[in-house]
N, C-alpha and C positions, 0 to 999 in steps of 0.2 A: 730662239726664245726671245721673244718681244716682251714689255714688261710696260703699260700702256698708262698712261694719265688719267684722271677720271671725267668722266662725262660731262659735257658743260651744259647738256639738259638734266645732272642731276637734283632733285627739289631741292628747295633749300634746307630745308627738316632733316633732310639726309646728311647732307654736308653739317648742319650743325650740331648732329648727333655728332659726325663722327671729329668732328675739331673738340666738342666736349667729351668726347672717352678719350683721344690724345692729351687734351691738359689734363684730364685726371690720374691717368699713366705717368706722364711725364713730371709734372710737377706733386706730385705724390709722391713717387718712389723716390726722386727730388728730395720732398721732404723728411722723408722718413732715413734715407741714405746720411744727413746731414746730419739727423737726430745720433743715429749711430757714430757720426765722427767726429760730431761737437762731445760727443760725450767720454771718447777716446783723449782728444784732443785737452778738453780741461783737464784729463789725468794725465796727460805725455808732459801738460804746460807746468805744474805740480812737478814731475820731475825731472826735467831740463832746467837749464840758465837760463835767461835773456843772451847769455854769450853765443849758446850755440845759438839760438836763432839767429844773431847777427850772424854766424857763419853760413848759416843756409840761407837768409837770404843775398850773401853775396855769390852764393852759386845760382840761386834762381833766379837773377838778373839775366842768366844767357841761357840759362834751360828755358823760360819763359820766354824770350827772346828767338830764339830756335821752333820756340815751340808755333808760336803762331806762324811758321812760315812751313808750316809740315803739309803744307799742299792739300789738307782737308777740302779746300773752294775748289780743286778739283773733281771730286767727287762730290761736290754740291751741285757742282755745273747738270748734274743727273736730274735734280730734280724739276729746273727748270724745260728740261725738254720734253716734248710732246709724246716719245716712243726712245726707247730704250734695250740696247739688244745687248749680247753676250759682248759683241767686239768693243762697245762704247764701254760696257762694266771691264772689263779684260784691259782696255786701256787705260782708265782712271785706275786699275789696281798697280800698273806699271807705273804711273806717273807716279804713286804715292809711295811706293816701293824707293825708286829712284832719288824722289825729293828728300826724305826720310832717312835712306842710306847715307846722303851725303851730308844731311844735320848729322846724325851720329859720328861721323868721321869728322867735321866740322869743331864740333863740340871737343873731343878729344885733343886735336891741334891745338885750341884754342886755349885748353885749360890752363896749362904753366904760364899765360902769359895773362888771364885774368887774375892769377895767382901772385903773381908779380905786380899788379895795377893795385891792388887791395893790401898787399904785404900780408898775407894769409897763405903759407904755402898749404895749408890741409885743403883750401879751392880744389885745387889743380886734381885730387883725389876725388874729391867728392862730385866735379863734373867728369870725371871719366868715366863713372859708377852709374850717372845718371844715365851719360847717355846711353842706357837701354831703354831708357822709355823710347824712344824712337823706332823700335822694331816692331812694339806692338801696333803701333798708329794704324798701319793701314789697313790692319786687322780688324779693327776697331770702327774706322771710317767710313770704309765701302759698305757695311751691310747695314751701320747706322742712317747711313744715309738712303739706302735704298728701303729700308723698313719705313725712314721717315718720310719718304716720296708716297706709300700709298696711308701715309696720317696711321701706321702701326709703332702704336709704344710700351707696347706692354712686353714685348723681350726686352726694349732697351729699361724699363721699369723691374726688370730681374734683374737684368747684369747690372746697374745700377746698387742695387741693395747688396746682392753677393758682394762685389768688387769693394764698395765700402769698409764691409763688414772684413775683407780678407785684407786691407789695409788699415782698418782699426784695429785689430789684432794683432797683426806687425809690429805697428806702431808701441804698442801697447806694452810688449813682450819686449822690444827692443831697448825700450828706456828703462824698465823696469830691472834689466840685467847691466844696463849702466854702458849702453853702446852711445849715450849721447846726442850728437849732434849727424849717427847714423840712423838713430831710428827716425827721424826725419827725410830722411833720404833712398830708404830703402821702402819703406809705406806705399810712397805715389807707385813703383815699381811692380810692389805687388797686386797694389790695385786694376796697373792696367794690365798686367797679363790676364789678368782673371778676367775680365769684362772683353779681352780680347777672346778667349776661349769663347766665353759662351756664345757672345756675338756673332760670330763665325760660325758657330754650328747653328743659332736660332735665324738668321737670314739664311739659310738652306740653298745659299748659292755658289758653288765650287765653278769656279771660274779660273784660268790661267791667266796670267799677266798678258797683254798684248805690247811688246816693244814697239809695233810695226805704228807709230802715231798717224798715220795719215788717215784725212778724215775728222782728226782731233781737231780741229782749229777751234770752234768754237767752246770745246770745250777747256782748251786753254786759254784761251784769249781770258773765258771767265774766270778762270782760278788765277789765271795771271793778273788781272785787275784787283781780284778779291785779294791777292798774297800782298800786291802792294799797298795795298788801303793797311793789311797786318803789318805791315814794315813800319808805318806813321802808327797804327797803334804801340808799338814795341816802343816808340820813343816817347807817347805820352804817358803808358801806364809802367813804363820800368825809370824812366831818367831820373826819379826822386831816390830812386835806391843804389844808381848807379853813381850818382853826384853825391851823396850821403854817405856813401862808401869808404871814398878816399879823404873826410874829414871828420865823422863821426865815429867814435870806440864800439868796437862790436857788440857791447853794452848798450850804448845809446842807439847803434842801428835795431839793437833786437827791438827792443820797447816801443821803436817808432814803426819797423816790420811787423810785430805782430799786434799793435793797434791799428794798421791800416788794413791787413788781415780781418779783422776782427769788423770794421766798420765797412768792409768789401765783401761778409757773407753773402748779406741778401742780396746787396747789386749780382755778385759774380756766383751764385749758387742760387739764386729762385727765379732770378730774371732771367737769364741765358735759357731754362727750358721752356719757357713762355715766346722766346724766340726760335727756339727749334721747332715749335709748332706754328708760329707765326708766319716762317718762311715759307713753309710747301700750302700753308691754307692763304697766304696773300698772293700768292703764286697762281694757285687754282682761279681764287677770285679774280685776278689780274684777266688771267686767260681766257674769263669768261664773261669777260667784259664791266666785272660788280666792281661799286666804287669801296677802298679801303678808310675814305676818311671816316665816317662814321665809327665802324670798328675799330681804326686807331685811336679814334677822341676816348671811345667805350674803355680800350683798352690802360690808356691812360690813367682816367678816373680810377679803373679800379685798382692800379700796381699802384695810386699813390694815395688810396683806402687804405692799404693795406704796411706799406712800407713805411710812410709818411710818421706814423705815430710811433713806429718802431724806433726807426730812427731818432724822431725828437727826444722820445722817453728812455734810450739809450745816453744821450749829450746827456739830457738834466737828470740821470742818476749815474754816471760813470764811476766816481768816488765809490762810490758805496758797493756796487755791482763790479765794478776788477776787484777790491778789496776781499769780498765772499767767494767770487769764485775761482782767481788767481793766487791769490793769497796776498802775502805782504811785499814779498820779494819784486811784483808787479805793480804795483800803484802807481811807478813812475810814467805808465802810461794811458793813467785816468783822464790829466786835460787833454793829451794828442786823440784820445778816442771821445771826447766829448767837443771837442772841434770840428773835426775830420766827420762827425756823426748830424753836421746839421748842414753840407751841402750836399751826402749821399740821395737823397731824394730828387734832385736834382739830377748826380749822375744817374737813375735807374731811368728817369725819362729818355736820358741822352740813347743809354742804353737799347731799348724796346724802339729807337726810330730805325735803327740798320735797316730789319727786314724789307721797311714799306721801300725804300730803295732797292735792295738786291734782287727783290722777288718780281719788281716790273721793270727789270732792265737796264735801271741808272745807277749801273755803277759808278758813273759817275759824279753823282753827288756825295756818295760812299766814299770815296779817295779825297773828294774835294774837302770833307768835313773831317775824315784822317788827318789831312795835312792841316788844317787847320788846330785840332786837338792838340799833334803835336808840335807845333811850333808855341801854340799855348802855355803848353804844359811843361816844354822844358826849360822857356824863356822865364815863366813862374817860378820853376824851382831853382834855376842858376839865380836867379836873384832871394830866396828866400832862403835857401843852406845859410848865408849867411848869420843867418837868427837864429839856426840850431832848427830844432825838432819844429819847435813852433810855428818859424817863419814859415817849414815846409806845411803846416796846415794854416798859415794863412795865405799860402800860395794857392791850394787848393782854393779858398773861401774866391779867389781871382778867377781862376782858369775852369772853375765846373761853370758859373754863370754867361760866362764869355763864349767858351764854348755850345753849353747850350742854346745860345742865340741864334749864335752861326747856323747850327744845324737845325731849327726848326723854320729859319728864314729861307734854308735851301730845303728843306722838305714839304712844310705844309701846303705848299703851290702847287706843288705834285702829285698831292692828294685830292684837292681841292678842301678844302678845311681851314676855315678861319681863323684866326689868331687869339678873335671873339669867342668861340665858340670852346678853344681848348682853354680858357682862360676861366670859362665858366663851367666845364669839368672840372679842372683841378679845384675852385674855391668852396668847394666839400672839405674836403681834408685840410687844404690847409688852413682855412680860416676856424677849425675844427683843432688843428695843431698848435694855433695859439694859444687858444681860450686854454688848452691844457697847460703849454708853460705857461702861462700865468697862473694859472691855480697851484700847479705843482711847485713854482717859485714862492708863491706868496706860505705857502705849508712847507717849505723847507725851512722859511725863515722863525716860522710860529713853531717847530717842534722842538722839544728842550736838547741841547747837546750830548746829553748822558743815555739815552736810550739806545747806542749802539747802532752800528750801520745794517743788519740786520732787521732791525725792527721801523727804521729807518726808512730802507729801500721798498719794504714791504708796504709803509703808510702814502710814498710818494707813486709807486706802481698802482697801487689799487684807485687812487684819489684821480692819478693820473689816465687810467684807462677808463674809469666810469665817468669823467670828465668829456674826454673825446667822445665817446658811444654816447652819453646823453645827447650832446649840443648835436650829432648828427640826428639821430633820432625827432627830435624838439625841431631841429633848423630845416631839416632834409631828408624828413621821413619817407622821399619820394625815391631818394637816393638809395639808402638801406633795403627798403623794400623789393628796390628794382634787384640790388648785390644779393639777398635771399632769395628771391626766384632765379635767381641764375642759378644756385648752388642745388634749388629743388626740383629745377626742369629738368623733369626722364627725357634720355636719347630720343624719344620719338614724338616729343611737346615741340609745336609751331614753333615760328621765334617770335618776339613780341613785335607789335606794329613798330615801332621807333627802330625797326632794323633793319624796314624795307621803304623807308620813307626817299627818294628819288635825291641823288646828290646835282651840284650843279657839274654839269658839261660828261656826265654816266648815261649809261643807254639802263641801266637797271643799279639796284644798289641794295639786293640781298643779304645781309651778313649776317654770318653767327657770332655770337654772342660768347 
């Protein structure tokens, strides 16, 4: 059985149907899965400590740790190649078998003695527990990954929703009966079994493992570039919690875990599936000669339409909003999420550049901006623990800028895409972002004190949202317009001319939208 790429005479209308019913799969079920576990989530937070959180996040320093090295860029390596057979599927199920096995065994070694680094001996239980998430991974992986080679997201748009919903529940029931700092930790477990189930039966591919790697090179070579670029990511998105650890009271690590948490939904939950569709359609384009810059400038503009104001309007009401929805016991982590909430826009750009690397081949600039990140990020944070909660977000306010540099100076050449050109995408939103904190500043200042943070957050959101949506509308009614026909174009509507306009140094430069 071959299992073939798609056609690089196919029309572009085609391809942009079907990249537009993958982001509506994927970042749909996305949403709606999120809706379900934010909704869980503010009742689990209701009845847990800030303690236990500090305890789970000193276990998910090395489950998260572990985890990005679980050999998934193995079986990504699937989607960059041109044909695909049983032996190639049979051996990415081995490698991740393999990889996977030896995290779980890893993890368990490891725990007494992160248990001992922390002075938390209930660690050393709670990563033994964990690691079964590692058995479901390659369950999970292989047929994800092969559904998402032909742009199919609507079983991962099931398992998705189930999986959620079978770890909102958990969650739910767990804290409820007073298991604590378990019903955190038992949640993520049940969710991936369940997504590994369905998974596995909805890619309708029963394959045996191939031990016999030969042949593999290339496909390791790619997961082995892509695991170590995740090594240098492990050191920039964990060292804050791992340095934070051994000086901060499990109190003060909860409050600063779960407002980084909190200010890390949208990057790490709406942005990652707009990359999992990014990959195999920058991929496609790649192969078929069409330039990405355009589609990445497009892609830009619209993650920071969207995120941009969340974000800001998130910082300038934090008070008000942990207050109602946390309750009181949480407030201590109103400034750390209205900090930490106004360089997030930033990291989602950083975010959405992986693919245009992965997908044509330079992994190289992929490891190069890794390494870069984390030498950023950890040099940031050994210098900021010093100042408590705060210094570590005003480390952050250093190391998302700096880093972003790096990485758009080693990318946009790549693309061919000016510096110009993304500069004048992004000044939509955010010059659109200002105007709002300044209106919402100057009305925080003008409403009377006694009216309650409810009635409050309610005058600074509305004031704050019809603020940004006018001044677009008024400033860049070209802009708007264009983000509404995207959202009304049926699968089978042309793409607009500005999609096929000729890049410099492309032989063609078709994209969807």
């Amino acid at each position: 059985m071959r299992i073939s790429g798609v056609s690089e005479q196919e029309p572009p209308e085609g391809f942009g149907a079907r990249v537009r019913s993958a982001l509506a799969w994927r970042w749909g079920s996305q949403l709606v899965a999120q809706i379900i576990t934010w909704g869980s989530t503010i009742l689990v937070v209701r009845l847990l400590d800030p303690s236990d959180y500090g305890l789970f996040a000193m276990s998910q320093v090395i489950v998260t740790a572990l985890h990005f090295l679980n050999g998934w860029s193995f079986a990504s390596s699937l989607i960059q190649a041109e044909e695909v057979g049983e032996r190639e599927i049979g051996q990415a199920f081995a490698l991740l078998l393999i990889t996977n096995g030896s995290l779980a065994a890893i993890q368990v070694l490891l725990a007494p003695f992160v248990a001992d680094y922390y002075g938390q001996p209930e660690v050393a239980e709670l990563l033994r527990v964990q690691a079964l998430i590692f058995i479901a991974i390659p369950f999970t992986a292989l047929p994800t990954v092969l559904l998402a080679r032909r742009l199919e997201f609507r079983s991962q748009g099931i398992a998705n929703l189930v999986s959620a919903l079978a770890a909102a529940v958990t969650a739910l029931t767990l804290a409820w009966f007073g298991f604590g700092v378990w019903a955190l930790i038992y949640a993520p477990i049940a969710g991936y079994a369940v997504r590994a189930v369905i998974m596995t039966v909805a890619a309708r591919l029963w394959v045996r493992p191939v031990f016999n790697l030969k042949g593999a090179r290339r496909m390791i070579g790619f997961g082995g570039a892509l695991t170590l670029c995740q090594l240098f990511w492990i050191i920039q998105s964990q060292s804050d919690i791992f340095i934070a650890g051994r000086t901060f009271t499990t109190y003060e690590l909860g409050l600063y875990s779960e407002a980084l948490f909190l200010t890390l939904i949208v990057t790490g939950r709406f942005i990652p599936p707009l990359n999992d569709v990014a990959f195999p359609a920058y991929a496609e384009l790649h192969k078929s000669g069409r330039s990405l810059g355009p589609y990445f400038e497009r892609t830009v503009q619209s993650v920071l339409l969207v995120v941009a104001p969340i974000y800001i309007g998130l910082s300038l009401t934090a008070p008000e909003a942990i207050l109602i929805v946390f309750g009181e016991k949480w407030v201590g982590m109103a400034p750390i999420v209205s900090g930490l909430a106004l360089v997030m826009p930033l990291m989602a750009v950083q975010i959405i550049c992986s693919p245009t690397c992965t997908a044509t081949g330079r992994e190289g600039i992929y490891l190069a901006t890794s390494i870069a990140g984390a030498a950023i990020f950890a040099t940031s944070f050994l210098i900021g623990v010093e100042y408590g909660a705060q210094g570590l977000v005003r480390a952050w306010w250093v190391a998302a800028p700096l880093l972003l540099i790096v990485t758009l100076a080693l990318t946009l050449p790549q693309i061919h895409l000016s510096v110009w050109r993304l500069l004048l995408a992004a000044a939509p939103p955010a010059l659109a972002c200002l105007a709002m904190a300044a209106v919402v500043l100057g009305l925080r200042q003008a409403l009377p004190n006694d009216i309650g943070p409810v009635a409050t957050l309610g005058a600074l959101a509305i004031t704050g949202a019809a603020t940004y949506s006018g001044i677009l509308y008024l400033v860049w009614p070209e802009v708007v317009r264009r983000g509404i026909a995207m959202l009304r174009r049926s699968p089978a509507d042309p793409l607009p001319p500005s999609a096929s306009a000729p890049a410099p140094g492309d032989r063609t430069n078709t994209i969807a939208d």
